[in-house]
C-alpha positions in Angstrom: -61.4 -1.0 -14.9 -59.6 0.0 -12.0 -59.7 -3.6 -10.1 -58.4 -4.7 -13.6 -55.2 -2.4 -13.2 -54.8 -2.9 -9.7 -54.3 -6.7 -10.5 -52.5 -6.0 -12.9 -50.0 -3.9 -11.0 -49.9 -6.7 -8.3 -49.2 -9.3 -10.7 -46.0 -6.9 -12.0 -45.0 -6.6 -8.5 -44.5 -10.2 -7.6 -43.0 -11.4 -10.9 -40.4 -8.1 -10.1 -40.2 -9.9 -6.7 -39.9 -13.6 -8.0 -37.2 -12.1 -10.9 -35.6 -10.0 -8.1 -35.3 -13.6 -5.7 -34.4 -15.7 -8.9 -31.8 -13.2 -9.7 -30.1 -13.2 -5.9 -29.8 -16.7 -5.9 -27.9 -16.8 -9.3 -26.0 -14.0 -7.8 -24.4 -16.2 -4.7 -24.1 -19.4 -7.0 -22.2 -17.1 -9.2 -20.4 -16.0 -6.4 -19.5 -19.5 -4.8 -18.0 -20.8 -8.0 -15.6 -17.8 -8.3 -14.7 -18.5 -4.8 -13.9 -22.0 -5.8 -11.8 -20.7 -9.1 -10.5 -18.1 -6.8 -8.8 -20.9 -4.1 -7.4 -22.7 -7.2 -5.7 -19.7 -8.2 -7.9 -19.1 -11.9 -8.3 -15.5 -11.1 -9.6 -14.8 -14.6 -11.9 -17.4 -14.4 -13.2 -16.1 -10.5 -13.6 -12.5 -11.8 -15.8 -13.8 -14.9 -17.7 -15.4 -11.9 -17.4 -12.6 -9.4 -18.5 -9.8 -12.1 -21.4 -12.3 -13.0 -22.8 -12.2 -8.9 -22.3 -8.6 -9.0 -24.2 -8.0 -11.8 -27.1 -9.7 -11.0 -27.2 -8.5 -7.1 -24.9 -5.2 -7.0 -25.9 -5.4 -3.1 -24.1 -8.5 -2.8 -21.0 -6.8 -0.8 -18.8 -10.1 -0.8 -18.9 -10.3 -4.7 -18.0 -7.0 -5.1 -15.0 -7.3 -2.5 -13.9 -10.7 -4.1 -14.1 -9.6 -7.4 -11.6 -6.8 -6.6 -9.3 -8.7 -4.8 -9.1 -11.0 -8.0 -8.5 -8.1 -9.9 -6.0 -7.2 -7.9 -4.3 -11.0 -8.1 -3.8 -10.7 -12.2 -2.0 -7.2 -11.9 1.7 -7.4 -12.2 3.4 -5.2 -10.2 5.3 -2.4 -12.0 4.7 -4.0 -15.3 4.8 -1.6 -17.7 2.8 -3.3 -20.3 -0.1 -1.1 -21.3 -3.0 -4.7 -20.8 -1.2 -5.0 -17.0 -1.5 -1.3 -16.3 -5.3 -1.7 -17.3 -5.8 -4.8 -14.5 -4.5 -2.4 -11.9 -6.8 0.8 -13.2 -9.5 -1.7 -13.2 -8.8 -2.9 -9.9 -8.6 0.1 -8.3 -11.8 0.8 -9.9 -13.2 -1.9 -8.5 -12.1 -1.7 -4.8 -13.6 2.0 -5.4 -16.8 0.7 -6.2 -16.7 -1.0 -2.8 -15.8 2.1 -1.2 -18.8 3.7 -2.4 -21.2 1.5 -0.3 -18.4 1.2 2.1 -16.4 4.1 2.6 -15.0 3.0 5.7 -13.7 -0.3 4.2 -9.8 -0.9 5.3 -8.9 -3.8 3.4 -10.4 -1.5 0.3 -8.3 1.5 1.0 -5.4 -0.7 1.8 -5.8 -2.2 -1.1 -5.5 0.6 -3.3 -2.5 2.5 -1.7 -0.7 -0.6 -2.5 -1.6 -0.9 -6.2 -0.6 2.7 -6.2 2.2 2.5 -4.9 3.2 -0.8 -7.1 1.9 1.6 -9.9 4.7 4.2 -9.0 2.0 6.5 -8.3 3.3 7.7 -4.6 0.5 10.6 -4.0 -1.8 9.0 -4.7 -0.5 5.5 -2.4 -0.1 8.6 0.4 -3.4 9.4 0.2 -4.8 6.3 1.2 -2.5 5.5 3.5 -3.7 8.5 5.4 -6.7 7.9 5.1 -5.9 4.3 7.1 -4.2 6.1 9.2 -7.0 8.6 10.5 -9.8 5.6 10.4 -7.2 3.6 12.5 -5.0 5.6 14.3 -3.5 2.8 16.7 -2.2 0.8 13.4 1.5 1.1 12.9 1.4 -0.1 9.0 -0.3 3.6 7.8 2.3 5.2 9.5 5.3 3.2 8.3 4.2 3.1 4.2 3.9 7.5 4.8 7.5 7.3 5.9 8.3 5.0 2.9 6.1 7.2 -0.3 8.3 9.8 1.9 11.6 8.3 1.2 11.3 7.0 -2.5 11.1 10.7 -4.1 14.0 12.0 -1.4 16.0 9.2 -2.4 15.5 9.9 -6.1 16.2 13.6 -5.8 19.4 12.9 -4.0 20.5 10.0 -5.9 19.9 12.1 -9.1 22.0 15.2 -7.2 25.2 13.0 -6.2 25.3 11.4 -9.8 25.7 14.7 -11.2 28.3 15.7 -8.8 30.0 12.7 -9.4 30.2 11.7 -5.4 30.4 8.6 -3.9 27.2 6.9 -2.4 26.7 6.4 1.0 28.9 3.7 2.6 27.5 3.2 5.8 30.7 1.9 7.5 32.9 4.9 6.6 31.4 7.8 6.7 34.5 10.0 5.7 33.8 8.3 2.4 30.5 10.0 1.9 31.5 13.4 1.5 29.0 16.2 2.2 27.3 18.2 -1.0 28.7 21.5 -2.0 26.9 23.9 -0.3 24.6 25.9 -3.0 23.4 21.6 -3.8 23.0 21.2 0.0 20.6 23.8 0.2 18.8 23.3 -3.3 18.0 19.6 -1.8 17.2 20.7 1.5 14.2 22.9 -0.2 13.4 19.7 -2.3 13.4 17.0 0.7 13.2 18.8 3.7 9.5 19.0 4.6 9.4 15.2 3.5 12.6 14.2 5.4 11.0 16.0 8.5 7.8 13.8 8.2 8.9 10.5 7.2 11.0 10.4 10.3 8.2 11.4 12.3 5.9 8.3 10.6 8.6 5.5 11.0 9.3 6.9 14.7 5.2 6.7 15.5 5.4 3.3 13.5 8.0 2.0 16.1 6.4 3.7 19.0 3.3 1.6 18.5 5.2 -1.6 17.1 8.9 -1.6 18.6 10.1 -4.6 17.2 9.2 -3.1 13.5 12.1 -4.4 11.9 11.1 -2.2 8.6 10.2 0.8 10.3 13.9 0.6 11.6 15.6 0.1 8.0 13.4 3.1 6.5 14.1 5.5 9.7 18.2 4.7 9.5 17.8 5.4 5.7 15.7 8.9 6.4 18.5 9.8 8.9 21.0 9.6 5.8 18.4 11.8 4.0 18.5 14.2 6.4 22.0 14.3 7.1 22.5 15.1 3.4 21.0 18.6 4.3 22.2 19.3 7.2 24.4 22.4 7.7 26.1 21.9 10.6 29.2 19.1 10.0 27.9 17.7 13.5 24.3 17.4 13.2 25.2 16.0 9.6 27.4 13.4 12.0 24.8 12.9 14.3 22.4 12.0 11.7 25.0 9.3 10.3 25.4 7.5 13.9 22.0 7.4 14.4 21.5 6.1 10.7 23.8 3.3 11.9 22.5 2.3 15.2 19.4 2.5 13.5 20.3 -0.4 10.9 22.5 -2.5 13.5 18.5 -2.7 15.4 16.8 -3.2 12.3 19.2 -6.2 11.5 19.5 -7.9 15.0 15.5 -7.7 15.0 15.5 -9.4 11.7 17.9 -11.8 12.5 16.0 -12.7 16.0 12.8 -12.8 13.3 14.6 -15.4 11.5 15.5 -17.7 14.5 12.3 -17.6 15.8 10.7 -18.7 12.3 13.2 -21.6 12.3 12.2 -22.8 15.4 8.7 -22.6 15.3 9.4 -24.7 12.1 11.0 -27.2 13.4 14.2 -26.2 12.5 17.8 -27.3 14.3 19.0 -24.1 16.9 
């Protein structure tokens, strides 16, 4: 009786093992034909295949990684439709799954600040992008998209603040035609912005330290400089703040432009 249930377990163990080596090997033909639908740009069709692989091996870390990525492909960014919101929830779900075997995974975390970030959820985008930043503290890129989720609510709260007032928008070649904000505004947006205005401009500057010719980095830091010079109280730190802003932009356009000549030539293109 006992020989009869030790076969018996045996048996249950290799068909477990055959079923186990049957399913693997649907699970990478699964995931080679969403590879194939994914290079001819079907995205649904290469997450039908990708969710297939993942089902049948869950340790399959490619399928996982793939499927996410394709996810991430159908979403629309800042479509408001409540079916294109979904795609990005469900991609963010999905690159989460990877994390959860691979916590440490860049492209993953990457990934999701950026659908954050498209989905207008800037905490959240911030979080992740810190979290980059600490796993990879020599990369410029963490440190430029903090200064950015740092800008976007400043910007709003100021923009919101100046239409009220009824005062002209920053023109960056006159500054005497960007008057300064009554003083009880000034210091209501200073306690709104300042701790962000502080830090952006201490992400963009670490950004450029480590890539100087960040042509972005310099467009975001010359527009944090106009942030901050929108709560400064001193007329000539508020001045300050403006000429750097605009020496700021002149670098950030001659490093584009030089970006731009050097794409053309490398292209073939007539100097």
């Amino acid at each position: 009786m006992k020989m009869h249930k030790l076969i018996s377990l045996g048996l249950a163990l290799a068909l477990a093992g055959f079923l186990t080596g049957c399913n693997k090997l649907k699970a990478r033909d699964q995931l080679n034909k969403g590879v194939l639908a994914f290079r001819n740009a079907q995205y649904a069709q290469a997450v039908d295949h990708f969710q297939q692989s993942v089902n049948l091996d869950p340790t399959l870390a490619n399928a996982k990684i793939f499927l996410a990525t394709a996810m991430e492909l159908q979403y629309v960014p800042g479509g408001a439709i409540p079916g294109n919101i979904k795609k990005g929830e469900d991609a963010i779900q999905a690159f989460q799954n990877v994390l959860k075997t691979d916590p440490n995974n860049t492209n993953a975390i990457g990934s999701v600040a950026q659908i954050y970030y498209q989905m207008n959820k800037y905490d959240q985008a911030k979080e992740y992008q810190e979290k980059l930043m600490k796993l990879d503290p020599n990369n410029p890129d963490p440190y430029y998209w903090v200064g950015v989720l740092d800008y976007v609510p400043c910007q709003r709260q100021q923009m919101e603040l100046r239409t009220k007032l009824k005062l002209t928008t920053l023109n960056i070649k006159d500054h005497d035609s960007y008057p300064p904000l009554p003083e009880k505004d000034r210091t209501q947006l200073e306690q709104q912005n300042g701790s962000l205005i502080t830090e952006g401009i201490q992400m963009l500057q670490k950004a450029i330290d480590l890539k100087p010719n960040y042509a972005n980095a310099y467009s975001y830091l010359n527009l944090m400089y106009r942030q901050q010079a929108d709560i400064e109280a001193d007329k000539g730190a508020r001045e300050a703040d403006l000429t750097k802003a605009d020496q700021l932009a002149a670098k950030a356009l001659a490093l584009m432009k030089s970006a731009g000549e050097q794409a053309q030539h490398g292209s073939g293109g007539v100097s």
